[in-house]
C-alpha angles and dihedrals in degrees: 000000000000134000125270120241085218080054094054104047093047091059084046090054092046088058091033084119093053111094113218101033105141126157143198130215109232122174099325089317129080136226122212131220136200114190084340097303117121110236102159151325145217112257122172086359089301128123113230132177130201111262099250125165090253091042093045081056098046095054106015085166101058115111116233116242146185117260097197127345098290095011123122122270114262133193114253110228107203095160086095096137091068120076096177092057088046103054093049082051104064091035095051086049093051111092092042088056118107114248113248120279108255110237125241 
């Protein structure tokens, strides 16, 4: 099952204070950006981040999901309600993430 694009724009909404979001569409999913890093998605209208050590401590309750068959376990964030907690979030994720791929 695809996104929704009214998915889409809600979470985008919910992260609307935070400087840098960007997303890209990729075969009926998108994957979110902050300063150019990858940190989630939505998959399957929900919202995962990538598992890393802030994020672990931030929600150390979140169950870990498959974004797609094969994919990585991500963490399901399901605190979207609350913009404060997202923004410390993402910006708590941010140095562990890996830089961009350079394109060929």
């Amino acid at each position: 099952m695809a996104s929704t694009k009214d998915y889409l724009e809600y979470i985008l909404e919910q992260l609307d204070g935070i400087d840098g979001i960007s997303h890209r569409a990729m075969m009926g999913e998108y994957i979110l950006y902050y300063n150019g890093k990858v940190f989630g998605g939505i998959y399957d209208n929900r919202f995962l981040v990538k598992p890393t050590k802030s994020a672990k401590a931030l929600m150390p309750d979140a169950p870990y999901e498959l974004p797609y068959e094969g994919g990585k376990e991500m963490l399901l964030c399901d605190n979207i309600e609350d913009r404060e907690f997202l923004s410390e979030l993402i910006a708590a994720m941010y140095d562990e993430l890996p830089a961009p791929k350079k394109r060929k």
